[in-house]
C-alpha positions in Angstrom: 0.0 0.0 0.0 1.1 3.7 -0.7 1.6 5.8 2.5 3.1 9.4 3.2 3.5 12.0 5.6 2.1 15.5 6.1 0.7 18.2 7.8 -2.7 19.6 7.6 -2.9 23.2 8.2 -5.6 24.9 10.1 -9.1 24.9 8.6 -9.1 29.0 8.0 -6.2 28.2 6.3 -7.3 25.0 4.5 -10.6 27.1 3.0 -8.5 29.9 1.8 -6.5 27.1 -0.3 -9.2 25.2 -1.4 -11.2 28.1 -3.3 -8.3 28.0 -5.6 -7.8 24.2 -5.5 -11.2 23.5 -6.6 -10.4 25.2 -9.7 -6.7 24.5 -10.6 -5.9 21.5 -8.6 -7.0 18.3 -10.3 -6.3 16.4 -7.0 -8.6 18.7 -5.0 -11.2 16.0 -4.4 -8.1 13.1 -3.8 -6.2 15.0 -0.3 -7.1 18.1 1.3 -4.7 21.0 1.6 -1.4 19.8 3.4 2.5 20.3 3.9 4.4 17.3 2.2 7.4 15.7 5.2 7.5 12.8 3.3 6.6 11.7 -0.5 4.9 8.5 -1.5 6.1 5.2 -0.7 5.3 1.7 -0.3 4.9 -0.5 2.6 3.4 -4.1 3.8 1.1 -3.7 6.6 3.8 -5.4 8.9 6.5 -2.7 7.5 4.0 -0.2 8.7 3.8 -0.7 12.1 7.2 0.0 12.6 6.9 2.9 10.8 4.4 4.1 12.6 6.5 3.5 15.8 9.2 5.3 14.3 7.3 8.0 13.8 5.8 8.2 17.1 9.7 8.8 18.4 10.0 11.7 16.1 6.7 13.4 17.3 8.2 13.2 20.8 11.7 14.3 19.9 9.5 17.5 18.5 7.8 20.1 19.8 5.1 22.5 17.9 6.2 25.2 16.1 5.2 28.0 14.5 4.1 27.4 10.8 4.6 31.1 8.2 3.3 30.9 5.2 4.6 33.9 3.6 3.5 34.6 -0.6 2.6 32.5 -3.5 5.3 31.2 -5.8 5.6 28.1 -8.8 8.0 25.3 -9.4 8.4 27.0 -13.2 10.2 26.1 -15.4 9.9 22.9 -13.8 6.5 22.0 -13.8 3.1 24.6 -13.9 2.3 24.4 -9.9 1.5 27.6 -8.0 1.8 26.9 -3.9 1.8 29.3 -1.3 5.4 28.8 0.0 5.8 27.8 4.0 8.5 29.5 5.5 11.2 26.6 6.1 12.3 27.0 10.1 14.4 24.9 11.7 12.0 22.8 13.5 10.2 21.6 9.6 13.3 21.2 8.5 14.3 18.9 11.4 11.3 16.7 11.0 11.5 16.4 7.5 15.5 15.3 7.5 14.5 12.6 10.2 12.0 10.9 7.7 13.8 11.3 4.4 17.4 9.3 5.4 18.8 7.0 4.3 18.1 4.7 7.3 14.6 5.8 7.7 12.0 3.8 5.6 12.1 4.7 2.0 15.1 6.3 2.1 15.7 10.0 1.1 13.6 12.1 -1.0 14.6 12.7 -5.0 13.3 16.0 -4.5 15.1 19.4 -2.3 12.6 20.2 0.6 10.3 23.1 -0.6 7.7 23.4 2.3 4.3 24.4 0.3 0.6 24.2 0.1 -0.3 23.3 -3.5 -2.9 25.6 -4.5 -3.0 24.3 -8.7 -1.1 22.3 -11.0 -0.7 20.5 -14.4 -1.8 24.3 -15.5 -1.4 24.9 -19.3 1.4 27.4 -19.6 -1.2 30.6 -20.1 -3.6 29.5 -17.2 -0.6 29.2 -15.5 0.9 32.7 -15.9 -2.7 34.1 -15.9 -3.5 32.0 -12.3 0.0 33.3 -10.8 -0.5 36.7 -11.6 -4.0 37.3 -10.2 -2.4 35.2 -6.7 0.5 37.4 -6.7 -1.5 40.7 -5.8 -3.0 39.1 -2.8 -2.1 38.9 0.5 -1.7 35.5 1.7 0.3 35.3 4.6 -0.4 33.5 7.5 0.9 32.3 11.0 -0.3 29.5 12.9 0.8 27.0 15.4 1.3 23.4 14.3 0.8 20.2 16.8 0.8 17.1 14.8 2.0 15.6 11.6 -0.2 12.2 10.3 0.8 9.2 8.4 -1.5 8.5 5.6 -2.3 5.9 3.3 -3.9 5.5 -0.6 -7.2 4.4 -1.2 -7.7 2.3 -4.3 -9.2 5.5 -5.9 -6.6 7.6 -5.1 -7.6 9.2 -2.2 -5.8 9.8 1.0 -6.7 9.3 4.2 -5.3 9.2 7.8 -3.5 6.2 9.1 -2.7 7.8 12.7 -2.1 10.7 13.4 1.1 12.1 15.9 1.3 14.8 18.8 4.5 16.6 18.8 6.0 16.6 22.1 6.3 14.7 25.2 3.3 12.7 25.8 1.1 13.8 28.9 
């Protein structure tokens, strides 16, 4: 089965995201508005379990932290996504180095750590520059506090839902 890691922002901010999403996302309807720690990648439901224990050691090695999101940007000339970038701070950073090494399942990540909310994508290269502009002139910063990360697995329709879900900081 396909699993990953992520964060879901606040609600406010998960709203504000989606009434672009449902627009220029395609996979609007497939995962709601997160923070990517750690890409797709398979595991047996035995290999999960210690994953999962894995991953309750890095919640507790953690505490929450403050999450910026500071302007909207795009991976071009890479590929036609717009994303309001997350301001990368030491404690995302932290969490997403300890579940993309080489001793941690799956290994590292093929792709540099760009903490973002994908607001569209697979945009033809017009809608694309059209989309970006009219984001650019708005104000989309935000500051909130973030708690937990969650494991979460594929559905056979490619959705994504929660596995379990993980409190940062020293259980109580």
């Amino acid at each position: 089965m396909n699993y990953g890691v992520a964060i879901f922002p606040s609600k406010q901010l998960q709203d504000k995201v989606n009434s672009y999403r449902k627009r220029y996302d395609p996979n609007y309807a497939l995962i709601s508005p997160h923070i990517t720690l750690k890409y797709t990648f398979f595991a047996t439901e035995v290999e999960i379990e210690t994953i999962a224990e894995q991953l309750k050691n890095i919640a507790k090695s953690h505490k929450p932290f403050k999450l910026n999101v500071v302007k909207p940007s795009t991976f071009q000339p890479v590929n036609n996504t717009i994303f309001f970038k997350v301001e990368l701070n030491p404690e995302l950073e932290s969490l997403h180095k300890e579940m993309n090494h080489a001793d941690f399942f799956g290994g590292p990540s093929s792709y540099a750590f760009v903490p973002h909310i994908t607001i569209g994508q697979k945009l033809s290269d017009d809608e694309h520059s059209d989309v970006l502009g009219q984001i650019r002139m708005l104000d989309v910063t935000h500051e909130e506090e973030v708690d937990r990360f969650h494991l979460l697995y594929q559905l056979e329709n490619g959705s994504w839902t929660v596995y379990e879900t993980f409190r940062l900081g020293e259980e109580e």
